[in-house]
C-alpha positions in Angstrom: 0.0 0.0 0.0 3.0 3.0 -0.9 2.5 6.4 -0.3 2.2 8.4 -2.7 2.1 12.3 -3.6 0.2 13.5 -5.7 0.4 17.0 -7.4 -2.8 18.8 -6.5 -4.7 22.4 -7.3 -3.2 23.8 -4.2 0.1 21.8 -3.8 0.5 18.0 -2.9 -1.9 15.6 -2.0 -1.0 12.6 -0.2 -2.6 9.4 -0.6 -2.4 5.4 -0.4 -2.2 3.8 -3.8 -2.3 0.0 -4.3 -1.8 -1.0 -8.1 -3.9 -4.5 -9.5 -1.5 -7.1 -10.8 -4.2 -7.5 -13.3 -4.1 -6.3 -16.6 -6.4 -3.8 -17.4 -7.7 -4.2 -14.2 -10.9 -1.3 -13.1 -9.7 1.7 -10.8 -11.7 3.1 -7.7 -11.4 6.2 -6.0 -12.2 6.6 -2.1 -13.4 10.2 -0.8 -12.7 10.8 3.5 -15.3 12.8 5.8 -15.5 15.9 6.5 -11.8 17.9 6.8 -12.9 19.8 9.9 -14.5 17.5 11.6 -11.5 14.8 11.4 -12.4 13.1 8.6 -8.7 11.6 6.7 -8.1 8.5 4.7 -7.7 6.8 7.3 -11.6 6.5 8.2 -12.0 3.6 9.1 -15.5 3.2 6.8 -13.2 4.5 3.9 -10.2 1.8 4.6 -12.8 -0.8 4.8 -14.5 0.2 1.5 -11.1 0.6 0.0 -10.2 -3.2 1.0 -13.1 -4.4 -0.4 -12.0 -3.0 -4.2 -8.3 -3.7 -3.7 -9.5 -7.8 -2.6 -11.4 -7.5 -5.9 -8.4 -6.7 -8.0 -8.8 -3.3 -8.3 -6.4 -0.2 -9.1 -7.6 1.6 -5.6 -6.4 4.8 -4.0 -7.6 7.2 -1.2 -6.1 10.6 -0.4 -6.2 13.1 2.2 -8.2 16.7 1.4 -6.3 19.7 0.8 -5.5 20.9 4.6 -5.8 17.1 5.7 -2.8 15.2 6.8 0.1 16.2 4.9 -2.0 17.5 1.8 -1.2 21.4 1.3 -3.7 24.1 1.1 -6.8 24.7 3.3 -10.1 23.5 3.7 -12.5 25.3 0.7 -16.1 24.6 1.4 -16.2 21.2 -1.3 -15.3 23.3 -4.2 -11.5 23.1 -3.7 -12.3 19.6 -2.6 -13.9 18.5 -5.8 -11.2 20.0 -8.1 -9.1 17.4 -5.4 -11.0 14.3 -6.1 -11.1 15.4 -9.9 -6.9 15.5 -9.5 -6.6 12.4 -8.0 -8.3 10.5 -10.8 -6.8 11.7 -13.4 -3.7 10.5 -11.6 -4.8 7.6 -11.1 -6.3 7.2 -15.1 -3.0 8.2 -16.1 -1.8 5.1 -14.4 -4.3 2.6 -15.7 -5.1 4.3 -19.4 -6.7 1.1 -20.4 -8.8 0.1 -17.2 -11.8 -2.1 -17.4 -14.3 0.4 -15.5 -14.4 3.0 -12.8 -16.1 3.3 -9.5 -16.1 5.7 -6.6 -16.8 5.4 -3.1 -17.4 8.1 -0.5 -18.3 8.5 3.3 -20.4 11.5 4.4 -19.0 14.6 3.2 -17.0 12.5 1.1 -19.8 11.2 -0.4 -21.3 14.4 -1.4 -18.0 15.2 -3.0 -18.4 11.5 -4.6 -21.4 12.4 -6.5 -21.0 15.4 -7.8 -17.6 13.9 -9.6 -20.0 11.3 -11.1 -22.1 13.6 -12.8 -19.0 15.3 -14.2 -17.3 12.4 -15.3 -18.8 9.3 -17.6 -16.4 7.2 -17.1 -17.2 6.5 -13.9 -19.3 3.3 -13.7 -21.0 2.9 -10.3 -20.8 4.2 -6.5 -20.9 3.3 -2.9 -22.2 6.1 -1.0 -22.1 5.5 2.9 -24.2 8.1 4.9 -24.7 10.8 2.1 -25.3 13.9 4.1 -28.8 14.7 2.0 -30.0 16.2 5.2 -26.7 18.9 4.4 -26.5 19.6 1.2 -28.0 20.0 -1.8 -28.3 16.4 -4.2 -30.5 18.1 -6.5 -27.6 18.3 -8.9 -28.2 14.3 -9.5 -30.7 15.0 -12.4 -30.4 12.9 -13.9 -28.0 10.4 -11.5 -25.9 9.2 -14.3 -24.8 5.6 -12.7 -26.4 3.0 -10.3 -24.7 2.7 -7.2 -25.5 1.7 -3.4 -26.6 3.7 -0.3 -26.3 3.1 3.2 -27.1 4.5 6.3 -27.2 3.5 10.2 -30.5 3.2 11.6 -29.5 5.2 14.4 -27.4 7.9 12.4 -27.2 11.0 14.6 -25.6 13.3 12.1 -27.6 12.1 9.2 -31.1 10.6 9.5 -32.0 7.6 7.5 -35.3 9.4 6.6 -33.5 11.9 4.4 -31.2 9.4 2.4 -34.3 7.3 2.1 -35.8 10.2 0.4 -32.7 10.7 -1.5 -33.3 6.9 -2.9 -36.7 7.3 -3.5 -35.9 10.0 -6.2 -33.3 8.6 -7.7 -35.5 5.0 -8.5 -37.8 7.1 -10.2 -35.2 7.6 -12.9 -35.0 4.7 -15.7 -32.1 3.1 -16.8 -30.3 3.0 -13.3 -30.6 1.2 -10.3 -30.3 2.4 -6.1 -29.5 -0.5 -4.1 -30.1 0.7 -0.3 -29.4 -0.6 3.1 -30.3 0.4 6.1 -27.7 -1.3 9.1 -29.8 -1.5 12.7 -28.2 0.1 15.4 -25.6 1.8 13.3 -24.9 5.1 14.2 -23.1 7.6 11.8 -19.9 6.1 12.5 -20.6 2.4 12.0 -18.2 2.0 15.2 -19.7 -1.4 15.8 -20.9 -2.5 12.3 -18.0 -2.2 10.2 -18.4 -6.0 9.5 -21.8 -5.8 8.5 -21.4 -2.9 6.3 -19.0 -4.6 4.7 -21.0 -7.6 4.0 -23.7 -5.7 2.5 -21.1 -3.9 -0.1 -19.8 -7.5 -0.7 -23.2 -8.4 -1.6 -24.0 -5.3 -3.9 -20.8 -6.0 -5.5 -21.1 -9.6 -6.1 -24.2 -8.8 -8.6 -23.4 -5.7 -9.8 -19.6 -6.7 -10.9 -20.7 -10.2 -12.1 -20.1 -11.2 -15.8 -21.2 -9.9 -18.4 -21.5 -6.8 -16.3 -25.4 -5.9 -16.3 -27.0 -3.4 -14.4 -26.2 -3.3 -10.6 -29.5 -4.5 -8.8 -31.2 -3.4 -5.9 -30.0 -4.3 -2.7 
């Protein structure tokens, strides 16, 4: 798992790469919480999320915000942070030119920043989107949502009620041609302290269906 520094809008970026032995293997991007309220890389929802890709044979990295760890610059209100997340994938492209697909995975804030890359760039194929903060900010830039991907949320989420990702679903399975898988873990609370196993069994479970040959739509979960 090297470091790795990336060149970034506002200086470096640091990050954790780990590079398939596969050829032409699919890349996946990983987007931390919130930069003032200690979110970093090494989220423990985000390493988990990242393991998962990386055990799939998957090009993977996940990098610390501008202001975050050893990343230059300063926190910029998820503008700055998006042109971030759009930097580290083009790194990361320029590393696999010929990769099999795309995905992106986010956590809270991170999440947020994950789906506004998606509607900015097609090649990304679907997303994992733990605890979208819909209750925060504005989604309504998702019309339409350009890829199927899975939601969770904790049922016991403090920070962001189910109630207003389960919204968020709602109006995205209205749209054809895609397809929301959602969980909601019992218990959980925004930090999946105690569920971290579970969450990752219900991303195993997404995955296996919506990565399985000949790659079809992702279903529900």
């Amino acid at each position: 798992m090297p470091e790795v520094i990336i060149n970034g809008p506002e200086g470096r970026l640091e990050g954790r790469y780990h590079h398939s032995k596969e050829p032409n293997a699919p890349i996946a991007l990983f987007l931390h919480p919130h930069p003032q309220h200690g979110g970093t890389m090494n989220n423990k929802v985000v390493y988990t999320l990242y393991q998962n890709f990386v055990r799939r044979g998957f090009s993977c990295l996940r990098f610390n915000f501008r202001g975050v760890g050893r990343s230059q610059g300063s926190f910029a209100r998820g503008e700055g942070e998006l042109s971030d997340a759009a930097t580290a994938l083009d790194w990361m492209q320029s590393f696999n030119e010929n990769a099999s697909g795309c995905w992106i995975g986010g956590f809270s804030f991170g999440a947020w920043i994950a789906m506004q890359l998606l509607m900015r760039r097609p090649e990304i194929d679907g997303f994992i989107s733990i605890a979208p903060p819909a209750n925060m900010y504005d989604f309504t830039f998702l019309a339409p949502c350009p890829a199927s991907g899975l939601m969770v949320t904790g049922s016991q989420d403090e920070i962001v009620p189910p109630e207003s990702v389960a919204k968020l679903v709602d109006k995205l399975r209205q749209q054809r041609g895609i397809a929301i898988g959602h969980a909601i873990i019992d218990g959980a609370n925004h930090f999946f302290a105690n569920e971290l196993d579970e969450l990752n069994a219900i991303v195993n479970k997404y995955l296996d269906v919506a990565l399985a040959p000949p790659g079809g739509k992702a279903a529900n979960a």
